[in-house]
C-alpha positions in Angstrom: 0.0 0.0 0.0 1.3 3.5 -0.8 1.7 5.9 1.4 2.5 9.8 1.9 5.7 11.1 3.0 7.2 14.4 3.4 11.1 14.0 1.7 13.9 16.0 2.4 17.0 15.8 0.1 19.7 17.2 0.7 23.3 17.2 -1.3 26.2 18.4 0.7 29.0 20.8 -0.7 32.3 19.4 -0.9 33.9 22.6 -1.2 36.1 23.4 2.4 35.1 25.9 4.7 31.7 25.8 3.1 28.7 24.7 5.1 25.8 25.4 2.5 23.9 22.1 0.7 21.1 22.0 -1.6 17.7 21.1 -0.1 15.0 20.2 -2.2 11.9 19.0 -0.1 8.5 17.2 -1.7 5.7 15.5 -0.7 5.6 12.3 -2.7 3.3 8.9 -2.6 5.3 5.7 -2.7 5.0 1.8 -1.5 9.0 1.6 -0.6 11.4 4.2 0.4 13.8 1.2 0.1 13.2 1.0 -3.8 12.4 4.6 -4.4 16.3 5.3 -3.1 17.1 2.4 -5.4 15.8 4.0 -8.1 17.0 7.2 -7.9 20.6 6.8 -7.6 20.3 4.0 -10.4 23.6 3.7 -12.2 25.5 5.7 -9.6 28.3 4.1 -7.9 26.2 4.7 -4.3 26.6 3.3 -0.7 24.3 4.1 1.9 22.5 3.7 5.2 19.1 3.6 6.4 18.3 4.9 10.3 15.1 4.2 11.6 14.3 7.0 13.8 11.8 6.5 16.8 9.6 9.1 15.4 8.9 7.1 12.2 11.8 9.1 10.2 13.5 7.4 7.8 17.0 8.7 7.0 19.6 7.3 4.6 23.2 8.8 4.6 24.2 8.4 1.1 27.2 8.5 -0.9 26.3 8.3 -4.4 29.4 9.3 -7.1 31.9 10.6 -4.2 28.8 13.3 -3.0 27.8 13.1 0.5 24.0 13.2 0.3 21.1 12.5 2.5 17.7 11.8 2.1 14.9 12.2 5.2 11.4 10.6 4.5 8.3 11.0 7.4 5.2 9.5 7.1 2.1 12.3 6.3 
């Protein structure tokens, strides 16, 4: 069954002395945030790791091409 979640992705700058990172936050409807991340980073040389959080958050730390990214997903 799909459900609704509130994402938050966010791409880290690899620049030094540079604390800034790209946030791009959607509401989107999906069965599997397992597959979803799959998906996404198709093709990519990726590692990552999921957290289940005890609010229901589900955050995976992501390094997908050498770029420290990371993806947070709650439940609407």
């Amino acid at each position: 069954m799909k459900k609704m979640y509130e994402a938050i992705w966010e791409i880290f700058n690899q620049c030094p002395n540079n604390q800034m990172r790209d946030i791009f936050i959607d509401e989107i409807e999906i069965e599997d945030v397992d597959q979803f991340i799959h998906e996404k980073f198709k093709g990519k040389d990726v590692i990552f790791e999921r957290t289940d959080l005890a609010d229901g958050t589900i955050v995976y730390n992501i390094t997908a091409s050498g770029i420290r990214e990371r993806y947070s997903f709650s439940e609407i």
